[in-house]
Structures are given as C-alpha cells and as structure tokens.
C-alpha positions as a Python dict, from the first residue, in 0.01 Angstrom:
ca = {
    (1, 'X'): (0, 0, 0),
    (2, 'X'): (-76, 266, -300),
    (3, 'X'): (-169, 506, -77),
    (4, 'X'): (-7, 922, -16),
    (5, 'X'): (285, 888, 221),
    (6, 'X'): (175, 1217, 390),
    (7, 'X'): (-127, 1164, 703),
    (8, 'X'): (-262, 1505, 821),
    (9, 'X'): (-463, 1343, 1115),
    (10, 'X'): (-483, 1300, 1493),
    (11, 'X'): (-149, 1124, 1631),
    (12, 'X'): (-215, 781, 1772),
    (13, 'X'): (-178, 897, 2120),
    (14, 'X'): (-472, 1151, 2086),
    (15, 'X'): (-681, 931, 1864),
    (16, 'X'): (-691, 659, 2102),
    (17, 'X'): (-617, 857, 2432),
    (18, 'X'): (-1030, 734, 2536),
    (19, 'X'): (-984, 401, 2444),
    (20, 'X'): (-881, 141, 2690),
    (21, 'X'): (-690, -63, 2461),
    (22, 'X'): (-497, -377, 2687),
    (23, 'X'): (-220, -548, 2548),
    (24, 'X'): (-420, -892, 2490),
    (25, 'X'): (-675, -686, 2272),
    (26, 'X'): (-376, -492, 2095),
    (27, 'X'): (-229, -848, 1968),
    (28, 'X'): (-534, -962, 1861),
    (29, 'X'): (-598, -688, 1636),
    (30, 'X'): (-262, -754, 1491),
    (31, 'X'): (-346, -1084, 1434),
    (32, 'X'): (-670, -993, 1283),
    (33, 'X'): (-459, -719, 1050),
    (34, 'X'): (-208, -970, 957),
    (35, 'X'): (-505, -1231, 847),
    (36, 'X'): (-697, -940, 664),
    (37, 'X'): (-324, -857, 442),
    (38, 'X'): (-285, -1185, 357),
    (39, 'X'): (-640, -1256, 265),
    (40, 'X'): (-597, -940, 16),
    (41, 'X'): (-293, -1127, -175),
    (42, 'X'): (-52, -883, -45),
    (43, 'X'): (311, -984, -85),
    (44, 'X'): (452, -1154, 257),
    (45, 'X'): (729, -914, 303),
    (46, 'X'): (486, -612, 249),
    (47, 'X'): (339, -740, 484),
    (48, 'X'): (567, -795, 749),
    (49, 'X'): (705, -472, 678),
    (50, 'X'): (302, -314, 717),
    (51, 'X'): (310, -493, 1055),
    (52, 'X'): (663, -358, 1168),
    (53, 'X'): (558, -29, 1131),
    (54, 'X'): (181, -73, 1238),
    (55, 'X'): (403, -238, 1596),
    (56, 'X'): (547, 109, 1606),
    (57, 'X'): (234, 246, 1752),
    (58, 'X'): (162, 4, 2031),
    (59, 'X'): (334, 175, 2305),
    (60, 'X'): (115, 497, 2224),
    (61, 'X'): (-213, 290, 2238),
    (62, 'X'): (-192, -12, 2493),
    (63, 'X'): (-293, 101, 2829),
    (64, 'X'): (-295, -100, 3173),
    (65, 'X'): (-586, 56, 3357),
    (66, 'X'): (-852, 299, 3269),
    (67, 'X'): (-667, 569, 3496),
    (68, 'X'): (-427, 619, 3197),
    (69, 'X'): (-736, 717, 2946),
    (70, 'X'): (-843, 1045, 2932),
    (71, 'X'): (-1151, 1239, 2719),
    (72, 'X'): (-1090, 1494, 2498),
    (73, 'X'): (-1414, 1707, 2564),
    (74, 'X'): (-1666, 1685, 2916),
    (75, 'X'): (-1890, 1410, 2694),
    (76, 'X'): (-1626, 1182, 2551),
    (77, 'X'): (-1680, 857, 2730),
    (78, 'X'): (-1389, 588, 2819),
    (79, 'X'): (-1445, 320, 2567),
    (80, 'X'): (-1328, -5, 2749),
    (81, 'X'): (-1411, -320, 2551),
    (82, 'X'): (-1482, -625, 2749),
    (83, 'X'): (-1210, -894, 2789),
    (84, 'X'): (-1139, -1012, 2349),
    (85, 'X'): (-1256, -1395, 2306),
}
C-alpha cells in the first residue's frame, strides 16, 4: 500500500511465538483488517490481494493450546487473550 517492499524485522513465527493466538481470534482480526481497508477507500482487489497475503501468515501464528507458545527471554509472559466476543 505505498510502502518499501523490503521488512528487516522479526518473522511472524518469532514475533508471535508468546502469543496464544486461536483460530476464532485469528479470523476475527481478519475481519477487523478487512473492515479497516475498506473503511480507508482502498480499491477491493487491493484488498483482497492485502488479505491473501496477510492469510499467508496464519499457519505461523494460530496456535491450539498454550503448550505450543514459548518466551523468548525468562520474563516474557504467555499472552493468552480471553475467548474474542
């Protein structure tokens, strides 16, 4: 979206590797990105095509239990956000 093409940060598997993201939350936040695109006038198909690739991350961040999180340092706590409304 206007933005470098080059990203010189964490991968999404270390980023998130603390965070018990579920599936049910995961689809709600893509919901939630999909509303905020559209709500900025970006074109429909950018927009799909922002949500194809964002979808290319999910396996790296949904988790099924806390047992699959893991910290990064000894006082990195296990975010796990309550069940999404």
């Amino acid at each position: 979206m206007g933005g470098p093409k080059a990203y010189g940060g964490k991968t999404p598997i270390s980023a998130h590797q603390h965070m018990m993201i579920s599936e049910e939350l995961y689809d709600i936040r893509s919901q939630l990105l999909s509303a905020a695109i559209k709500e900025a006038g970006i074109d429909d198909e950018l927009r799909k095509e922002w949500l194809a690739a964002d979808a290319t991350f999910k396996r790296a961040l949904v988790k099924k239990s806390r047992d699959e999180c893991s910290t990064s340092y000894p006082t990195q706590s296990i975010l796990d956000f309550p069940k999404p409304l």
